[in-house]
N, CA, C and O atoms as a GROMACS GRO file, in nm:
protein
  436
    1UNK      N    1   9.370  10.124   9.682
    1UNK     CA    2   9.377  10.189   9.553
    1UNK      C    3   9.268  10.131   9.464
    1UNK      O    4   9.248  10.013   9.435
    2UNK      N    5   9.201  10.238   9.427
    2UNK     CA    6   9.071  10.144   9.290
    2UNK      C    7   9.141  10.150   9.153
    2UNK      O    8   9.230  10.232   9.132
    3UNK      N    9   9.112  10.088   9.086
    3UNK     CA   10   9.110  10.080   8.936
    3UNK      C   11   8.983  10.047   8.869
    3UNK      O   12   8.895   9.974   8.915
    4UNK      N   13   8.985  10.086   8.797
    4UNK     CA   14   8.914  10.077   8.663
    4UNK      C   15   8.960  10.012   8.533
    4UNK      O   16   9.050  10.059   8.465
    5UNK      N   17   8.888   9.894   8.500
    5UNK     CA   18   8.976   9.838   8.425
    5UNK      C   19   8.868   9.914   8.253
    5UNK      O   20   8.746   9.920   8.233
    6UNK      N   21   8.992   9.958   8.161
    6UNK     CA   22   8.946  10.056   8.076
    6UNK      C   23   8.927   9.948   7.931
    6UNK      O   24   8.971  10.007   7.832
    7UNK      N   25   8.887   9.845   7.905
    7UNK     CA   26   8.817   9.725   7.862
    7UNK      C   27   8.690   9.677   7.884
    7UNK      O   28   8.608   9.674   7.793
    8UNK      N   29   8.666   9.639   7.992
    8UNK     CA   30   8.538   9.601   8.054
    8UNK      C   31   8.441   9.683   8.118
    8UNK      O   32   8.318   9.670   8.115
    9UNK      N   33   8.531   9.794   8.193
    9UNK     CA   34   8.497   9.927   8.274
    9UNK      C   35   8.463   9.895   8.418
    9UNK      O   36   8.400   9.971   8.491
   10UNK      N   37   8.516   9.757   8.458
   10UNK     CA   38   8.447   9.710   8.633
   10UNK      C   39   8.580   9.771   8.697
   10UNK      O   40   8.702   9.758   8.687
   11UNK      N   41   8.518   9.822   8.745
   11UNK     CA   42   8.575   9.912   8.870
   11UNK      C   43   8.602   9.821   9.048
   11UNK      O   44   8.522   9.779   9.132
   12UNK      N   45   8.719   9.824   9.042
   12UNK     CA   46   8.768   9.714   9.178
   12UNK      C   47   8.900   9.762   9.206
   12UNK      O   48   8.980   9.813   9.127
   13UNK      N   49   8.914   9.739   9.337
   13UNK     CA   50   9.019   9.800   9.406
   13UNK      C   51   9.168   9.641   9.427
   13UNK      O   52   9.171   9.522   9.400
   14UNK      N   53   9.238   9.714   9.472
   14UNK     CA   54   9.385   9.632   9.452
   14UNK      C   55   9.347   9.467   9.514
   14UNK      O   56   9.413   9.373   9.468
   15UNK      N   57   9.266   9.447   9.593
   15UNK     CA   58   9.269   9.324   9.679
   15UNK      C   59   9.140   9.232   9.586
   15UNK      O   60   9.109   9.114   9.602
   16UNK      N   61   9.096   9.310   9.509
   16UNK     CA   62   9.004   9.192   9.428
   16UNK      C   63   9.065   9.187   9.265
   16UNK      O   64   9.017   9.097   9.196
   17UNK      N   65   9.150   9.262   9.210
   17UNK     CA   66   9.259   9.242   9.126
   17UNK      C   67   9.342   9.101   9.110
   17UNK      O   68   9.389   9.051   9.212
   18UNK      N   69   9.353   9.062   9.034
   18UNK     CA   70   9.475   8.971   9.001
   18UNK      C   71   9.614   9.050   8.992
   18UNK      O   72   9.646   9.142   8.917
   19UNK      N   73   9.696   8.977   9.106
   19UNK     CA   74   9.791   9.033   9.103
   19UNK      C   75   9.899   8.946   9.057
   19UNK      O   76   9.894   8.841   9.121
   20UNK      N   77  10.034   8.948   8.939
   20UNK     CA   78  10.096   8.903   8.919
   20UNK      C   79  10.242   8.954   8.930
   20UNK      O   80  10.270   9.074   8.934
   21UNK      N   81  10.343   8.838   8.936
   21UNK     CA   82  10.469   8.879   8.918
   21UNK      C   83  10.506   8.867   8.809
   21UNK      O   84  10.502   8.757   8.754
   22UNK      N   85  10.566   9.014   8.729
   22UNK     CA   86  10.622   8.932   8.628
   22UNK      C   87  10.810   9.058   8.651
   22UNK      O   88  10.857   9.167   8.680
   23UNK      N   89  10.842   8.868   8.590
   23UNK     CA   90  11.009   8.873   8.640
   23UNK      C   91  11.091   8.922   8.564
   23UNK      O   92  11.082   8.870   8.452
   24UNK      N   93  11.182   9.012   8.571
   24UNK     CA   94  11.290   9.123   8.522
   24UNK      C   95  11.365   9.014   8.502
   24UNK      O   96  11.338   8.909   8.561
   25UNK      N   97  11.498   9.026   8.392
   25UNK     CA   98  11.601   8.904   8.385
   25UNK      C   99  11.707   8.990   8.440
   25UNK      O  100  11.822   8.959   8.409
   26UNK      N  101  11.688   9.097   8.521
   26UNK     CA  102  11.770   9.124   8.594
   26UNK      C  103  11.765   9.059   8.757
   26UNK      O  104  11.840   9.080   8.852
   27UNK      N  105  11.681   8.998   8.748
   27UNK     CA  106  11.654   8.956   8.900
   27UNK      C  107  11.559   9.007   8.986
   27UNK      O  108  11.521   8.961   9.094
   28UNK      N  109  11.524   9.112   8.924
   28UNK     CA  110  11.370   9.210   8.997
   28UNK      C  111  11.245   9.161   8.976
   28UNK      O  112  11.233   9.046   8.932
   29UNK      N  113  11.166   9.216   8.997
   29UNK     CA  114  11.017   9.173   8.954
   29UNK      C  115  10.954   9.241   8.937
   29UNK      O  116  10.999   9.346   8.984
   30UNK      N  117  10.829   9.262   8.879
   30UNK     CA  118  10.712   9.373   8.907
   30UNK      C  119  10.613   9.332   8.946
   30UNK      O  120  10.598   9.210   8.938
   31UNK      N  121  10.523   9.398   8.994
   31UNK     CA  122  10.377   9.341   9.047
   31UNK      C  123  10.249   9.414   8.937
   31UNK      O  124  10.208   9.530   8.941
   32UNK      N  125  10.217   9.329   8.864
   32UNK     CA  126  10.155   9.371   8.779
   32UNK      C  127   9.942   9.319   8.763
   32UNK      O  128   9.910   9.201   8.747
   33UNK      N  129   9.828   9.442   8.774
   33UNK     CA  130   9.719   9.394   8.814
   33UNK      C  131   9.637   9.417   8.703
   33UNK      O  132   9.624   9.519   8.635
   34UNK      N  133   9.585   9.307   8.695
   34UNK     CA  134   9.503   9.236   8.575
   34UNK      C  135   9.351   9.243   8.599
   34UNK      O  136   9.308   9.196   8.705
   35UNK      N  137   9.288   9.283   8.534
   35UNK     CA  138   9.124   9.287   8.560
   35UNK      C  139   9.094   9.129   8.554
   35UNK      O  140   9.133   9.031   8.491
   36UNK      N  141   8.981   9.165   8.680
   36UNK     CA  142   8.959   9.001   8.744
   36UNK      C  143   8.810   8.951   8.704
   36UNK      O  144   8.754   8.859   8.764
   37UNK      N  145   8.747   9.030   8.585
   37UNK     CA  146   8.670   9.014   8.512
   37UNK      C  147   8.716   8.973   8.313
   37UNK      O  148   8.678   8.882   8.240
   38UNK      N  149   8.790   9.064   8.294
   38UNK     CA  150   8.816   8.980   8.164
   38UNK      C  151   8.956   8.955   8.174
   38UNK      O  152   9.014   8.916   8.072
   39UNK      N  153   9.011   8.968   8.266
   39UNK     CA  154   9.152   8.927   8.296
   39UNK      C  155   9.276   9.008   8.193
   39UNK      O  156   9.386   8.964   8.160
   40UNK      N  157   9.211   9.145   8.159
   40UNK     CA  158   9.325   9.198   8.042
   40UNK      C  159   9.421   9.330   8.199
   40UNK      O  160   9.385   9.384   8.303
   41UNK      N  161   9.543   9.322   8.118
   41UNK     CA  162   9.638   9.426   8.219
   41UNK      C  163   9.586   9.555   8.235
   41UNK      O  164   9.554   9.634   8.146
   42UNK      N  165   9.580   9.571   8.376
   42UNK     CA  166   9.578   9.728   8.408
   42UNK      C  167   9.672   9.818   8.429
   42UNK      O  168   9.704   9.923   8.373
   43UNK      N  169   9.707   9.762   8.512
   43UNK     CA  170   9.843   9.845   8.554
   43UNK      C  171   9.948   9.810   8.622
   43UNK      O  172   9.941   9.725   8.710
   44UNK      N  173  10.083   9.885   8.582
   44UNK     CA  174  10.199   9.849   8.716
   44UNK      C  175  10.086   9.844   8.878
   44UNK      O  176   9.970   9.882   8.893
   45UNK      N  177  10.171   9.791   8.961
   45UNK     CA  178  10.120   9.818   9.156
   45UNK      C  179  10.249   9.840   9.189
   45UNK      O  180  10.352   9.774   9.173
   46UNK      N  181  10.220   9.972   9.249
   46UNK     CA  182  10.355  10.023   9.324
   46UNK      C  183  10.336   9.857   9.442
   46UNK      O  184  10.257   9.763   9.428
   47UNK      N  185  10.432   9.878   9.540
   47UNK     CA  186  10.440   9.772   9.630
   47UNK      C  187  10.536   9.861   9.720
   47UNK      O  188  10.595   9.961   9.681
   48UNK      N  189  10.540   9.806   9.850
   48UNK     CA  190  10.626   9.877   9.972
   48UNK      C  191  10.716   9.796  10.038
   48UNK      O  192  10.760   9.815  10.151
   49UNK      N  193  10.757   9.653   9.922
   49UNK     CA  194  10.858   9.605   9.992
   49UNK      C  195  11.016   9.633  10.019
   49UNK      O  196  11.042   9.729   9.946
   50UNK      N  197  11.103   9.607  10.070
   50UNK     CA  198  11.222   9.680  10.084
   50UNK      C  199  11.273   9.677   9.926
   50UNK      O  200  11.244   9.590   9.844
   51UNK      N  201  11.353   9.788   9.903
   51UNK     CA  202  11.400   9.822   9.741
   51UNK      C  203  11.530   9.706   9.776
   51UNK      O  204  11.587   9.661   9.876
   52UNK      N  205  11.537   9.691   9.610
   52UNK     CA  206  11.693   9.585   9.663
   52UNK      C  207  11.753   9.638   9.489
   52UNK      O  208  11.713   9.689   9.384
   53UNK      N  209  11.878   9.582   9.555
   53UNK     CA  210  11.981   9.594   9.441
   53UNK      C  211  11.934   9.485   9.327
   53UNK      O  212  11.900   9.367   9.338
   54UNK      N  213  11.944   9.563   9.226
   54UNK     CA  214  11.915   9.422   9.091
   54UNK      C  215  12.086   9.428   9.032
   54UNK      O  216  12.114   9.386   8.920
   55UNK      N  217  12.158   9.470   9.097
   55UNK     CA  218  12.282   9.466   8.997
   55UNK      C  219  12.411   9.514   9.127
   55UNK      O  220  12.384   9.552   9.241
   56UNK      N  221  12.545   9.500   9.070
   56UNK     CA  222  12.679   9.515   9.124
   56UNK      C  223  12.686   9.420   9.263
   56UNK      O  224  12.620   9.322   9.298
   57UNK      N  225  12.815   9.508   9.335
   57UNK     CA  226  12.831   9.400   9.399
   57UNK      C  227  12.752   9.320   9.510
   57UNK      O  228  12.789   9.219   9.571
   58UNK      N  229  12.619   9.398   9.523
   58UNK     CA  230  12.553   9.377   9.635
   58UNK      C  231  12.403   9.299   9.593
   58UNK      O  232  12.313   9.258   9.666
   59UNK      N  233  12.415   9.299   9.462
   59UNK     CA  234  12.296   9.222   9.418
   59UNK      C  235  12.203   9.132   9.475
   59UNK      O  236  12.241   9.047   9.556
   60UNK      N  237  12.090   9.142   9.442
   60UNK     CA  238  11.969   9.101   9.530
   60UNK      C  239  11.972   9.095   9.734
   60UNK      O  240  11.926   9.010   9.810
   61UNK      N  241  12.046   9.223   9.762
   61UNK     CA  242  12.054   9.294   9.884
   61UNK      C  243  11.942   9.371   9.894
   61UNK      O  244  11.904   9.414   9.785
   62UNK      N  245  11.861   9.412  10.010
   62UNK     CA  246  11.735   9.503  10.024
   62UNK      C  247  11.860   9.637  10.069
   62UNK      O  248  11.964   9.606  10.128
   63UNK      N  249  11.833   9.760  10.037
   63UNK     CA  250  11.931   9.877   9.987
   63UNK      C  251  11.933   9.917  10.176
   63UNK      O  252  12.039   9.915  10.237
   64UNK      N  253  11.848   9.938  10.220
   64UNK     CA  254  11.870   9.933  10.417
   64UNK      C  255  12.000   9.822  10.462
   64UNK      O  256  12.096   9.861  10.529
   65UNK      N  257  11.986   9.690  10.417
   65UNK     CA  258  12.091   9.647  10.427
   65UNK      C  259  12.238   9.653  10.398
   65UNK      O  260  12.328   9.577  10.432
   66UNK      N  261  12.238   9.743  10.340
   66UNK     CA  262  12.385   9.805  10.220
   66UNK      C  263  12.429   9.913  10.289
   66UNK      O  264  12.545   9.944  10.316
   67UNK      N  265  12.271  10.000  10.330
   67UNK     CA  266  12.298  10.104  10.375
   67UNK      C  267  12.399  10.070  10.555
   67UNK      O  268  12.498  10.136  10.589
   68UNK      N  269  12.360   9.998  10.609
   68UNK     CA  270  12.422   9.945  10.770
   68UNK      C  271  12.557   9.909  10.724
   68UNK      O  272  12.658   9.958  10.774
   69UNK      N  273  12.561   9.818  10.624
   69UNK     CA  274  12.705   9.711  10.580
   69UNK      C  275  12.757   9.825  10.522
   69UNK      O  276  12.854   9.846  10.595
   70UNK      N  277  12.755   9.924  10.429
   70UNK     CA  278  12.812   9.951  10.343
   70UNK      C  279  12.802  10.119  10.284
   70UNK      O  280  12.813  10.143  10.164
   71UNK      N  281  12.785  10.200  10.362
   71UNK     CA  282  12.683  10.298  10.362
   71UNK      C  283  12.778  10.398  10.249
   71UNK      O  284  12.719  10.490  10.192
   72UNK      N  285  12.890  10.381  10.229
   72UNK     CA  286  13.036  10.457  10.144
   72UNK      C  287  12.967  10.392  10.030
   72UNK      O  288  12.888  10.469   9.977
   73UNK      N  289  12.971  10.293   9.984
   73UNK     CA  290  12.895  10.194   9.878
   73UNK      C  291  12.787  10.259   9.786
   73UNK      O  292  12.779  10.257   9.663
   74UNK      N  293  12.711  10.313   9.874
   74UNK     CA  294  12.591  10.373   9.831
   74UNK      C  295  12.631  10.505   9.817
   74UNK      O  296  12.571  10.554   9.721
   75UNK      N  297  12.704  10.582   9.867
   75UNK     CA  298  12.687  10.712   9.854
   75UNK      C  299  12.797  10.715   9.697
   75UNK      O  300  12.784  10.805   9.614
   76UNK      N  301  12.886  10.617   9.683
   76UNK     CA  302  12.965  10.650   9.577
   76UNK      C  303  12.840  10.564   9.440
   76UNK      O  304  12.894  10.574   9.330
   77UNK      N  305  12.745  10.514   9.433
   77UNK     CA  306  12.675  10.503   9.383
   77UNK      C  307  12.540  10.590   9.366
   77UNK      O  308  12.465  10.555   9.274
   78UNK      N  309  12.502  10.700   9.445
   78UNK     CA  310  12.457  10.776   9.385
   78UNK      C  311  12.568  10.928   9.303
   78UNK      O  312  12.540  11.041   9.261
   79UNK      N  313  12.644  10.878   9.311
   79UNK     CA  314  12.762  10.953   9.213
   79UNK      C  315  12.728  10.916   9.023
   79UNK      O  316  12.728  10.981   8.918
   80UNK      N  317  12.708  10.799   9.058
   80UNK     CA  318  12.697  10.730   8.938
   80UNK      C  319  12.560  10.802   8.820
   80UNK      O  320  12.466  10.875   8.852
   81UNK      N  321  12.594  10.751   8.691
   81UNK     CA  322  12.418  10.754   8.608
   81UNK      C  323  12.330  10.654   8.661
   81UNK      O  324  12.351  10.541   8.618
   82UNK      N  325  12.240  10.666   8.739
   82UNK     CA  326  12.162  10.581   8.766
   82UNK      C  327  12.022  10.625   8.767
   82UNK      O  328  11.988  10.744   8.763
   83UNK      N  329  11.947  10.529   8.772
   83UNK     CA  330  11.780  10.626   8.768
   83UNK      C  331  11.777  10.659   8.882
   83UNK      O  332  11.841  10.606   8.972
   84UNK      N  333  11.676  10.782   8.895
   84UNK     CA  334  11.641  10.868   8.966
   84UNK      C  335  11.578  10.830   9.100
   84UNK      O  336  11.612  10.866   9.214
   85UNK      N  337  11.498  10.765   9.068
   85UNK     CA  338  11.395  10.625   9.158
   85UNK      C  339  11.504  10.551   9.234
   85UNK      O  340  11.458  10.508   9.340
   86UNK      N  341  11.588  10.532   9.222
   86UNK     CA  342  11.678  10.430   9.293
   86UNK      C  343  11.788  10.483   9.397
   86UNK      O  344  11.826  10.438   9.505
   87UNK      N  345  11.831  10.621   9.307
   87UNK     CA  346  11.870  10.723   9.389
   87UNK      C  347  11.812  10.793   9.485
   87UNK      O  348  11.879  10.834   9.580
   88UNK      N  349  11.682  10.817   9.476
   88UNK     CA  350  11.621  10.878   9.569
   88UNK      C  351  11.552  10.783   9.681
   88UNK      O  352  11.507  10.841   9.780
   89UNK      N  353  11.542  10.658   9.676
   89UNK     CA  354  11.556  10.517   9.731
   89UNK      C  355  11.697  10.557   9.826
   89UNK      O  356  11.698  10.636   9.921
   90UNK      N  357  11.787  10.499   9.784
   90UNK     CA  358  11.925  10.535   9.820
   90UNK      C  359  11.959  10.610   9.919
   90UNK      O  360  12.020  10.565  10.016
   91UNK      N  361  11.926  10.726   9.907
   91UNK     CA  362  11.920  10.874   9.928
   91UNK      C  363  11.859  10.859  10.086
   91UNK      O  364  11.933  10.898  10.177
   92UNK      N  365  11.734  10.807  10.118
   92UNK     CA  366  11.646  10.805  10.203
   92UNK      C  367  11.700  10.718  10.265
   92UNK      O  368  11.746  10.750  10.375
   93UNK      N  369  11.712  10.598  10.224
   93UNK     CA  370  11.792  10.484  10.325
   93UNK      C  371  11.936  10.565  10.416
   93UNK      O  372  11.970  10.561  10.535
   94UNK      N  373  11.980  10.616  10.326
   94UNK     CA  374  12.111  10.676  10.416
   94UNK      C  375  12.059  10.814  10.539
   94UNK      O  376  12.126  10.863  10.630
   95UNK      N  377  11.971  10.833  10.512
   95UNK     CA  378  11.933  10.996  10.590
   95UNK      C  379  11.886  10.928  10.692
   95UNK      O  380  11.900  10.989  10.798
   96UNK      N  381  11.797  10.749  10.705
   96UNK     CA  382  11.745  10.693  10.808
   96UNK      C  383  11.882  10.652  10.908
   96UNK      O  384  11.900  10.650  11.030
   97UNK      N  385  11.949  10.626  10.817
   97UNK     CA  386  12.084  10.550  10.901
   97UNK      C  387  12.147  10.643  11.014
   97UNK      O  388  12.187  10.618  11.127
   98UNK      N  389  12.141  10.775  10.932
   98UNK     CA  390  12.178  10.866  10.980
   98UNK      C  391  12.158  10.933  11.048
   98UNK      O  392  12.254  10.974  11.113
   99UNK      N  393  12.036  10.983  11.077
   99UNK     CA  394  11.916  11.003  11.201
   99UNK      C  395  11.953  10.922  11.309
   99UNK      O  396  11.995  10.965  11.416
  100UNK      N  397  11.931  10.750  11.269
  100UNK     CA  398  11.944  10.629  11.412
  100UNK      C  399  12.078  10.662  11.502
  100UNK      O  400  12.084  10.657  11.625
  101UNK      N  401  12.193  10.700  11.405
  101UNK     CA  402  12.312  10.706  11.398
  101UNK      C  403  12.307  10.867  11.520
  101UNK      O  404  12.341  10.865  11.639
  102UNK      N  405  12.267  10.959  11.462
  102UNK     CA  406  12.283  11.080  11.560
  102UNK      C  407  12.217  11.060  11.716
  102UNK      O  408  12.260  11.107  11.822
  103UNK      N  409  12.079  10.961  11.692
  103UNK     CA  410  11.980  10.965  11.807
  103UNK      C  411  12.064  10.874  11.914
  103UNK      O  412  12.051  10.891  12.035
  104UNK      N  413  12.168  10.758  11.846
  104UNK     CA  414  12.251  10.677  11.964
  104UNK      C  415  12.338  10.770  12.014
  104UNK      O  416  12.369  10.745  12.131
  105UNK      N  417  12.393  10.876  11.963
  105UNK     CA  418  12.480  10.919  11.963
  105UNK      C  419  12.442  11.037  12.100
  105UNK      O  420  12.525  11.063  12.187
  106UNK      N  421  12.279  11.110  12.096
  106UNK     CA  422  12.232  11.114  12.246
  106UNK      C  423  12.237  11.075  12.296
  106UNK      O  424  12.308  11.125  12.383
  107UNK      N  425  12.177  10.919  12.337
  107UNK     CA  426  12.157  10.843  12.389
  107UNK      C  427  12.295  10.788  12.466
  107UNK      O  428  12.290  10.671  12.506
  108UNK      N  429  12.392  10.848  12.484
  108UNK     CA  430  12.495  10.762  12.514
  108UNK      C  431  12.570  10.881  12.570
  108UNK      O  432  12.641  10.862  12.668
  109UNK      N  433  12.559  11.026  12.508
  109UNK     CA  434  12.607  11.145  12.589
  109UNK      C  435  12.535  11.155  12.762
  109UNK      O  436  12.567  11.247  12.836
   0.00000   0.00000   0.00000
């Protein structure tokens, strides 16, 4: 991914960025990239690590894990008000489970 940092105007992609964490007091984090010339913020960085719970009973769980342990858990939580992003997170984790879940289910006929 390039950026452009809209201060200085140097143009650099994610791996020559400063990348920082900065920490949610919910227990989350963000990954946040800083121009590595005058060092002012650019932007959120998406990231592709596993989504995890920042809250209830499963807190700081990666949501694949919830989904195997607990998969009723999740589905009565996208019932809930919750953001959209987390639900549709959610959402996907269970359709994978579910897929693995049908393909053993060949596999054994």
């Amino acid at each position: 991914m390039e950026l452009v940092c809209k201060y200085c105007g140097l143009c650099q992609d994610t791996l020559t960025t400063k990348i920082k964490k900065h920490y949610l007091p919910n227990g989350g984090y963000h990954l946040k990239a800083f121009c590595s010339n005058c060092e002012r913020f650019i932007k959120n960085i998406p990231y592709s690590l596993p989504k995890i719970l920042h809250f209830g009973k499963y807190k700081s769980k990666p949501i694949a894990v919830v989904a195997k342990e607990n998969p009723a858990y999740l589905r009565w939580l996208c019932s809930q008000d919750i953001k959209d992003n987390l639900k549709q997170s959610i959402k996907l984790e269970l359709e994978k489970l579910e897929n693995v879940n049908a393909q053993e289910c060949l596999k054994i006929s």
